[in-house]
Backbone as numpy.savetxt, mean C-alpha at the origin, in Angstrom:
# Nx Ny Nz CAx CAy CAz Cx Cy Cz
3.85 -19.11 -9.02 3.04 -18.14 -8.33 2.87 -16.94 -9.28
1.53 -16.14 -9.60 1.02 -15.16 -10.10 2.18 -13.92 -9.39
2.05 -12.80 -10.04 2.71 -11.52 -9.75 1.42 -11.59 -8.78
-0.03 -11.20 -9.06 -1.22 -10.59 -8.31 -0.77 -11.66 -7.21
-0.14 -12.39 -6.64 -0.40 -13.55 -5.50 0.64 -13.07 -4.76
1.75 -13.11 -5.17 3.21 -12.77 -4.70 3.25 -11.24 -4.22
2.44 -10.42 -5.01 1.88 -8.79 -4.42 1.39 -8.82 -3.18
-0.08 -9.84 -3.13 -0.87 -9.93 -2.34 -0.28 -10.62 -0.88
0.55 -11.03 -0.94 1.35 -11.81 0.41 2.34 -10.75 0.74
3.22 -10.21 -0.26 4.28 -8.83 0.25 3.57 -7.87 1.02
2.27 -8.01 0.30 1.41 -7.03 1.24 1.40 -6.89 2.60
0.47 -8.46 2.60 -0.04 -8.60 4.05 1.20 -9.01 4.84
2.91 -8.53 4.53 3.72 -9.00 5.42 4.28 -10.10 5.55
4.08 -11.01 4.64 5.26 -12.49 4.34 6.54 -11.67 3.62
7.27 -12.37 3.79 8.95 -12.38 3.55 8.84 -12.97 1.94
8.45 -11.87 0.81 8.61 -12.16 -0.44 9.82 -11.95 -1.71
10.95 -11.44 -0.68 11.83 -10.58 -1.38 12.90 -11.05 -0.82
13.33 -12.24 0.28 14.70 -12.08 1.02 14.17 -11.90 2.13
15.45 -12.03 3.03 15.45 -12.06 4.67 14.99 -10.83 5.15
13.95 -10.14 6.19 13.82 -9.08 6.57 13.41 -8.06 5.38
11.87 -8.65 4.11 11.97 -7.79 3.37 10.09 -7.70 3.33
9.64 -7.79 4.94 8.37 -7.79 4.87 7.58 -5.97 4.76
6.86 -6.06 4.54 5.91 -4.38 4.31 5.02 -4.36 4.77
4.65 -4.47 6.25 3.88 -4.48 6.79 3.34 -2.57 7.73
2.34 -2.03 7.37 2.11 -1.22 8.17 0.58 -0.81 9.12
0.71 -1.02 9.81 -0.51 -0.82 10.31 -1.05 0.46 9.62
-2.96 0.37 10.27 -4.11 1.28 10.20 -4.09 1.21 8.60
-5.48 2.26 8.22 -5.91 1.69 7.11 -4.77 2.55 5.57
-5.42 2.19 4.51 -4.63 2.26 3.41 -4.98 3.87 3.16
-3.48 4.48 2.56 -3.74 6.15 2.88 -3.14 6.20 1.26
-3.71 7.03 0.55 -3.70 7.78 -1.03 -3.16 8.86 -0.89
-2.35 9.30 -1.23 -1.95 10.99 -1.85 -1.95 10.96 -3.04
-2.96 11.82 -3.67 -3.44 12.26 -4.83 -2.54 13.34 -5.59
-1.42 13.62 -6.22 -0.58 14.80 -6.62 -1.62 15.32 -7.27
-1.47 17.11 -7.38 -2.54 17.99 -7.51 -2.49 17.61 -9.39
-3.63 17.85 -9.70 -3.92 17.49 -11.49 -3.38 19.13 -12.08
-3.18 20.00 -11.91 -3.08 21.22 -12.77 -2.63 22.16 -11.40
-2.11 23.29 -12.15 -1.28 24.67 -11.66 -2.63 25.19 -10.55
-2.31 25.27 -9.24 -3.39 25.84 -8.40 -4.11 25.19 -7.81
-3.95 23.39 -8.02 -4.95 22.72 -7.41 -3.74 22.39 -6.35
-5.15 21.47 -5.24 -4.55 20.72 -3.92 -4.37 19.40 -3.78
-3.03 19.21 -3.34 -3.41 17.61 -3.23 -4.43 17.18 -2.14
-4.67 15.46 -3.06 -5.73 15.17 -2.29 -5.27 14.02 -1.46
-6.18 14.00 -0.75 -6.29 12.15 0.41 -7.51 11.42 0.83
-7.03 10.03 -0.12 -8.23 9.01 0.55 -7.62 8.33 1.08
-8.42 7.57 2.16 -8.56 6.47 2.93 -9.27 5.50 2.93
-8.97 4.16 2.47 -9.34 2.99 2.90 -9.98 2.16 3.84
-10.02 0.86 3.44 -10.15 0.37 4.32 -9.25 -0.29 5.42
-9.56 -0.54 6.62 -8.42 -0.93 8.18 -8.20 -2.27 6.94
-6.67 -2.46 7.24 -5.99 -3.89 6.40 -6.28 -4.99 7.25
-7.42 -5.43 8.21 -7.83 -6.53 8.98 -6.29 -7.35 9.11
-5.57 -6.75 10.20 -4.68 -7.22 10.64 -4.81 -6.97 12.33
């Protein structure tokens, strides 16, 4: 199995790591951006809903 395959299933919540080691969270995918330079704001995007 690919790393990109074995990512892609930890994702969506299969047991890729051991017993009880799924990552599943609902609503869509959330970004925090750490601010680039002295004075700026962090930022936030949002995704798309993870069709679950």
């Amino acid at each position: 199995m690919t790393f990109a395959e074995w990512l892609y299933r930890y994702l969506f919540g299969e047991e890729m790591a051991g017993w009880d080691s799924a990552a599943v969270y609902p609503g869509p995918v959330w970004l925090e951006y750490p601010p680039a330079g002295p004075g700026q704001h962090t930022r936030e995007a949002y995704g798309p809903e993870r069709g679950m």
